[in-house]
C-alpha positions in Angstrom: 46.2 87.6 17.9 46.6 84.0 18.9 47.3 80.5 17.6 44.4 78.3 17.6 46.0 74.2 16.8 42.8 72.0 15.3 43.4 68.3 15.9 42.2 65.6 13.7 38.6 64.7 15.2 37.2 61.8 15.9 35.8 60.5 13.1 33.9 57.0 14.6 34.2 53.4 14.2 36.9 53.1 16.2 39.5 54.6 13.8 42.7 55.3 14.5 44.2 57.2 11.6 42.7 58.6 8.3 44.7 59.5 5.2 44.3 63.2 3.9 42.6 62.9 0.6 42.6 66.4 -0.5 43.2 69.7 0.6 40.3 72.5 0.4 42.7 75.0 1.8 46.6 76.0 1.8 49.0 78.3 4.1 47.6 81.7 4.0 44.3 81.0 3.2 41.4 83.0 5.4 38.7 80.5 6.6 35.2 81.0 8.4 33.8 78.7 11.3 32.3 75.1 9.5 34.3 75.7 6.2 35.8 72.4 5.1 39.7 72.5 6.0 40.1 68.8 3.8 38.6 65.8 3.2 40.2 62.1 5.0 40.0 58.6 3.8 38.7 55.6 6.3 38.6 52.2 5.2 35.2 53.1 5.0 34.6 56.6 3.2 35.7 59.9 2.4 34.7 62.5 5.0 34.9 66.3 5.1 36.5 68.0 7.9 35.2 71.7 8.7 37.0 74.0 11.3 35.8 75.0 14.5 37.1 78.6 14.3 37.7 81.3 11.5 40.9 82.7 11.1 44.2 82.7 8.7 45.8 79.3 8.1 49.5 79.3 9.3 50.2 75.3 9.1 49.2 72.4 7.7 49.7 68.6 8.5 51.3 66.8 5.2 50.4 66.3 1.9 47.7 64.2 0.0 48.1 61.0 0.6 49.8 61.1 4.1 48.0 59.8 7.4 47.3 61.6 9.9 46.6 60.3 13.6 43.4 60.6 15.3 43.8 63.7 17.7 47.3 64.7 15.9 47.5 68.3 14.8 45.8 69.1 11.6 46.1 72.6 11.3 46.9 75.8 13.0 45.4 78.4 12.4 45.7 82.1 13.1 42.8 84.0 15.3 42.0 86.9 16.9 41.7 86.5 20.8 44.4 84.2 22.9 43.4 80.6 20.8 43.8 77.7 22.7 48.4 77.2 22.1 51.1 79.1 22.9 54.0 76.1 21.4 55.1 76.3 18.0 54.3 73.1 15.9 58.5 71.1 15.0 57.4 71.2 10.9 57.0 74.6 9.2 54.4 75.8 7.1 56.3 76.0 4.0 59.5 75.2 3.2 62.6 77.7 4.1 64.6 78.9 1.6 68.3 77.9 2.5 71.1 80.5 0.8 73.3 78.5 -1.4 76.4 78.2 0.0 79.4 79.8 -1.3 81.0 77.9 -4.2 84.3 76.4 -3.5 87.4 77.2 -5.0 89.0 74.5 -6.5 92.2 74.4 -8.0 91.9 72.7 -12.1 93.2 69.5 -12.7 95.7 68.3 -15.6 93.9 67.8 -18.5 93.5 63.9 -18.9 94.3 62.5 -22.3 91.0 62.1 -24.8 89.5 58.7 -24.6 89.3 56.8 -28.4 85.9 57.7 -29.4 83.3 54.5 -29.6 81.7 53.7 -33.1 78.3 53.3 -32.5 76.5 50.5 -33.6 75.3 50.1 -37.3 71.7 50.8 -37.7 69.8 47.0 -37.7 68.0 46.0 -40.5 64.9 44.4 -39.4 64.8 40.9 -39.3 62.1 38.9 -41.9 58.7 38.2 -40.6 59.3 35.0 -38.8 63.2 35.1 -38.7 65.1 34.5 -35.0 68.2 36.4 -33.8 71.5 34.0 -33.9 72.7 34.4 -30.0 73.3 31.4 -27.4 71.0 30.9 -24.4 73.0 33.0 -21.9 72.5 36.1 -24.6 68.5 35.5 -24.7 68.5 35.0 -20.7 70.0 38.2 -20.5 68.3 40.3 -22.5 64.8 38.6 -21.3 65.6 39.6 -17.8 66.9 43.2 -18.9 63.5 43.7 -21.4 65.4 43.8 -24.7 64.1 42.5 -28.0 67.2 40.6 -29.2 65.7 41.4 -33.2 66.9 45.0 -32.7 70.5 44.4 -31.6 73.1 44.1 -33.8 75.5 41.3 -33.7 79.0 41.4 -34.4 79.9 37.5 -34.2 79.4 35.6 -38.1 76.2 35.2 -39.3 75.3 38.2 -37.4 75.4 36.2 -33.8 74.5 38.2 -30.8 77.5 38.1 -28.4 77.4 39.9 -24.6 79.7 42.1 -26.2 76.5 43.6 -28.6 74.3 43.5 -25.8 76.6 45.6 -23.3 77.3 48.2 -26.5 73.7 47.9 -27.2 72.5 48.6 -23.2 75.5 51.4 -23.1 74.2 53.2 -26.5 70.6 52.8 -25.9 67.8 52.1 -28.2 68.5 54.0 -31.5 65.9 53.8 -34.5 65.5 51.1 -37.1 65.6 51.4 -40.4 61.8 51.1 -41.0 60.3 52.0 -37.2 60.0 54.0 -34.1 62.4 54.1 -31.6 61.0 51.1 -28.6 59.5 53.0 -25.6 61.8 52.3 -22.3 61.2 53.5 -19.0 58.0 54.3 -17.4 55.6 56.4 -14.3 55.9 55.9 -11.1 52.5 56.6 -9.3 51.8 56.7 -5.7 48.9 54.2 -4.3 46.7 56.3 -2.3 43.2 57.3 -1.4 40.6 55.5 -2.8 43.2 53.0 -4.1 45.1 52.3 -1.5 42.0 51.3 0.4 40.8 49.2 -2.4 44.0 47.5 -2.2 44.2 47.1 1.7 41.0 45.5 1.4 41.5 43.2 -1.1 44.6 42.0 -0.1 43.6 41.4 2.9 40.5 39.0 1.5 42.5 37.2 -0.4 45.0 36.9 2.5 42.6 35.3 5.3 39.9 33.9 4.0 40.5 30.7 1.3 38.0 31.1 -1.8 35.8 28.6 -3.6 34.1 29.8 -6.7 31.0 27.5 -8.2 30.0 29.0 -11.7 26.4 28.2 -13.3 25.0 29.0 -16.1 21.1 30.4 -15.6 18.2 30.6 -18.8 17.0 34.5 -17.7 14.4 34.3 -20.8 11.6 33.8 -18.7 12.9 36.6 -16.3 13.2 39.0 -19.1 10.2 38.6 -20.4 8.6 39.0 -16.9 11.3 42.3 -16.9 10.4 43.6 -19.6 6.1 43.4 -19.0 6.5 44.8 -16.0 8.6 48.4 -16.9 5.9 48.5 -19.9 2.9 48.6 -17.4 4.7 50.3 -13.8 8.1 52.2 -15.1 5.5 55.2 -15.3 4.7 55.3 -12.1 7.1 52.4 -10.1 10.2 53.1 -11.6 12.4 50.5 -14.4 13.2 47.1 -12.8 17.0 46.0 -13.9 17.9 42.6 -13.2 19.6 43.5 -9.8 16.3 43.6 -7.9 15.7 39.9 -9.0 18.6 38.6 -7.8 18.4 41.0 -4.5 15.1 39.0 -4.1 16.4 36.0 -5.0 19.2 36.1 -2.5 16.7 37.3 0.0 14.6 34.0 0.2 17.3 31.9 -0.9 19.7 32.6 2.9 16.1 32.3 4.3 17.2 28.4 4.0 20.6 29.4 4.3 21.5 31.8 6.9 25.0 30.2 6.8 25.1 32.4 3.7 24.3 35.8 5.2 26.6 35.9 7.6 30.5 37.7 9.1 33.2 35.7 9.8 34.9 37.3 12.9 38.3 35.1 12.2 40.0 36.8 15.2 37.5 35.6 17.8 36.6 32.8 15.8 32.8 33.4 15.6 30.6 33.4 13.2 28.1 35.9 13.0 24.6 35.1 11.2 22.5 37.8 10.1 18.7 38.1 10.0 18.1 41.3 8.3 19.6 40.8 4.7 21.9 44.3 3.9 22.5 43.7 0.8 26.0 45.5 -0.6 26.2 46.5 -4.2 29.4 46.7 -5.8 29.5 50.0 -7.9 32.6 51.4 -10.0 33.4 55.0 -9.3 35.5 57.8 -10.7 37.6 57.1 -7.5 37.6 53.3 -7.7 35.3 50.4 -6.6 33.0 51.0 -3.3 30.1 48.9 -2.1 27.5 51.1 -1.3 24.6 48.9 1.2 20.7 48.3 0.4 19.9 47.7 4.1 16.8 45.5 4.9 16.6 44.4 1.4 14.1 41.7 3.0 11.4 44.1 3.6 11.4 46.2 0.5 9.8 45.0 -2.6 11.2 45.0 -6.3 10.5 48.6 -6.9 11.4 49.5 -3.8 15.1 47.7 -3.8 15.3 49.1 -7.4 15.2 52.5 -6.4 17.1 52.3 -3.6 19.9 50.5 -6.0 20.1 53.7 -7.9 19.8 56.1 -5.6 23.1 54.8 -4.2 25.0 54.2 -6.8 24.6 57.5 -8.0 25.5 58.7 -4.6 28.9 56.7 -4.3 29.3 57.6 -8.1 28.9 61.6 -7.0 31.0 61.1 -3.9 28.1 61.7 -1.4 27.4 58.3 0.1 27.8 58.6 3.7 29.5 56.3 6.0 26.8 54.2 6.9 25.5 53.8 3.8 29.3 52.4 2.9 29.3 50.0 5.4 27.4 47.3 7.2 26.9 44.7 4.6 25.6 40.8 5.0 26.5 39.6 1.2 27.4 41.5 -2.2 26.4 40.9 -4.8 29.1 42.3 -7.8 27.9 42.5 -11.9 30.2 43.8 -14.9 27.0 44.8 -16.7 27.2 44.6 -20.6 31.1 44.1 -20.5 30.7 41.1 -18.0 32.5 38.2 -18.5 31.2 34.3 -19.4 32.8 33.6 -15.7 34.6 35.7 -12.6 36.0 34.8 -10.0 34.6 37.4 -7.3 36.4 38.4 -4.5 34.2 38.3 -1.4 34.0 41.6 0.6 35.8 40.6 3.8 34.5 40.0 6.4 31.6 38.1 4.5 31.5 34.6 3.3 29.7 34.4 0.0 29.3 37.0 -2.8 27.0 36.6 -6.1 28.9 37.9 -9.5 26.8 38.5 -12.4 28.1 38.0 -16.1 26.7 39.3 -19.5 23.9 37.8 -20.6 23.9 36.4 -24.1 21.6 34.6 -26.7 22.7 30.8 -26.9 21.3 27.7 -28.1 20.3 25.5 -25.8 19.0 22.0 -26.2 15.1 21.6 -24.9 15.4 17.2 -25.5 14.1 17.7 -29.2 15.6 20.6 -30.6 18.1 23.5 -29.5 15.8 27.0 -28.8 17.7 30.1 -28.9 17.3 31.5 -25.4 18.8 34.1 -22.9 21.7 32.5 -20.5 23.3 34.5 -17.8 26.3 32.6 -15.9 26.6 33.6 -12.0 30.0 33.2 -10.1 29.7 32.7 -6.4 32.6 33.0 -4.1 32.4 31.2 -0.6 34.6 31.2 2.2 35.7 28.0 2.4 36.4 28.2 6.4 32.4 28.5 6.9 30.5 27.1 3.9 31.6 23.0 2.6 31.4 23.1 -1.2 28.5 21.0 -1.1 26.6 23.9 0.8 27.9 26.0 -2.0 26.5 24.2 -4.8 23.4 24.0 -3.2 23.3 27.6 -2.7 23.8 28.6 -6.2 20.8 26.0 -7.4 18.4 27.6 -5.5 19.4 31.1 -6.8 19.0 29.6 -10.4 16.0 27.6 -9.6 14.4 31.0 -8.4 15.9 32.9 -11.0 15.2 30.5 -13.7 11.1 30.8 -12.6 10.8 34.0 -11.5 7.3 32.9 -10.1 9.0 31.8 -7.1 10.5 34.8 -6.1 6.7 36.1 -5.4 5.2 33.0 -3.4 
């Protein structure tokens, strides 16, 4: 028998460590050749990593949620033959048992006089609806910084005033439970930001970090849109598909950084260069069970509606099942990011570094609107467009977002 040490492969894109995002196996376990050993997050996406070799698992690197360097040792594994090391990994497969040492002897001390026993505090009668606790500023700073609802201490000073003296025997006794409700809820759940999360938050904080947003909000009158919409899944969604409102504004976006390119662009803020784009990869922010991804509609400008529609769902539901590959994760020109029916009246999007503009779509509603003689009740959708400031002057902004509701606004255009 031999010991066979699996290093973290390679895993492209110039990454240089991954964090472990699950386990598939444990110490002990017997695996074949290609089974998947665990899955890693990349700034990127989740990937499965099968071994090379069958055998019994001795070792294994960490827990979920650790990071793991690129060629460090993953796992070690147990096979027949010489394997390919003879050293024994530093950590050990599972913890050691340590014998408790022998307890020590040690002599009793004199029994120390009984402390006076503390009254506990009186039971607080709720104050009226309204009614504030008596207790000078210092008291109310206090207990603001310390979390503590002054209405539920009790005060010892006249007219029931609050002293430091309550609040330290209030602090030292705890909450205890009105007359007439619960006990208040105190302390709380640490959780650990990993996976998914922690990659979310990387990249978000590192948006807001480097690049300096501008938002321009519009409103846009979709009726004429939705009418076109709805026509057009009565006669095709037999045979084409059903057209949501994403393809629209995929197609609007598509012709409207035609006169832009500015817009469909990467800011490489290291170098300082701007990279403009000519095919339009269009990235489609989708919540998941594991948090937000932006799965990529590449060459948006050569597909038609249908086309970009189904290709819309066929990767959200593949981010949503957790089967989007990496390239289908990556490579984006400009998002576009949409609440659906619990959209706001305005966002402020974030814009998916290293990109310079994203498109957020709110809820559409019914309003009226005036047409010069009377107000008509039509459908109005507001957009939220995010710029980076660095690369596109606000003026170049607003322009941008006037063409999208132009287009939007006659949905003729988008086909001429």
């Amino acid at each position: 028998m031999g010991t066979y040490v699996m290093n973290l492969p390679d895993i492209g894109e110039g990454i240089a460590e991954a964090e472990v995002d699950e386990w598939m196996v444990k110490v002990g376990d017997i695996v074949a050749e290609d089974d998947v050993l665990c899955s890693v997050m990349t700034d990127k996406a989740v990937v499965e990593v099968p071994t090379s070799v069958s055998g019994k698992i001795e070792w294994i690197a960490g827990e979920a949620g650790e990071t793991i360097i690129i060629g460090a040792p993953l796992v070690r594994i147990e096979v027949d033959g010489a394997g390919n090391a003879d050293a024994v990994i530093d950590a050990p497969a599972v913890p050691v048992q340590q014998e408790a040492p022998a307890p020590e002897i040690v002599a009793p001390e004199p029994a120390k006089p009984a402390a006076a026993k503390t009254t506990a505090p009186a039971i607080k009668k709720p104050l009226a609806v309204g009614e504030k606790p008596l207790a000078a500023p210092s008291v109310r700073k206090r207990a603001l910084e310390a979390g503590i609802d002054l209405r539920l201490v009790q005060g010892s000073a006249p007219a029931s005033r609050i002293s430091h003296d309550d609040l330290d025997a209030y602090i030292e006794q705890g909450p205890t439970v009105t007359a007439s409700g619960p006990t208040p809820a105190i302390g709380g759940t640490d959780i650990k930001v990993k996976g998914m999360r922690r990659v979310i938050a990387d990249k978000m904080a590192l948006s807001k970090a480097r690049i300096p947003h501008i938002t321009v909000v519009e409103e846009v009158d979709v009726t004429d849109l939705e009418v076109l919409r709805a026509k057009l899944n009565t006669e095709h969604a037999g045979n084409k598909g059903k057209l949501t409102i994403l393809p629209f504004v995929i197609a609007a976006i598509v012709k409207s950084v035609a006169a832009q390119p500015e817009m469909n662009a990467t800011y490489d803020d290291d170098a300082g260069v701007i990279h403009q784009q000519n095919a339009v990869h269009v990235g489609i922010a989708a919540q998941t069970p594991n948090g937000l991804t932006v799965p990529v509609v590449r060459h948006a400008e050569a597909r038609n509606l249908w086309a970009n529609a189904t290709e819309v769902a066929r990767l959200s539901d593949a981010a949503r099942s957790g089967k989007a590959k990496r390239e289908e994760l990556s490579g984006s020109t400009i998002t576009i990011t949409s609440l659906g029916p619990l959209g706001a009246i305005a966002t402020t999007p974030i814009i998916n570094h290293p990109e310079v503009a994203i498109v957020g779509i709110n809820k559409m509603a019914v309003r009226p609107m005036w047409d010069g003689s009377a107000f008509q009740p039509r459908k109005m959708m507001n957009i939220s467009c995010s710029f980076d400031h660095r690369v596109i002057d606000g003026w170049d902004a607003a322009v941008f977002v006037q063409r999208l509701k132009s287009l939007l606004e006659t949905p003729a255009l988008l086909f001429i």
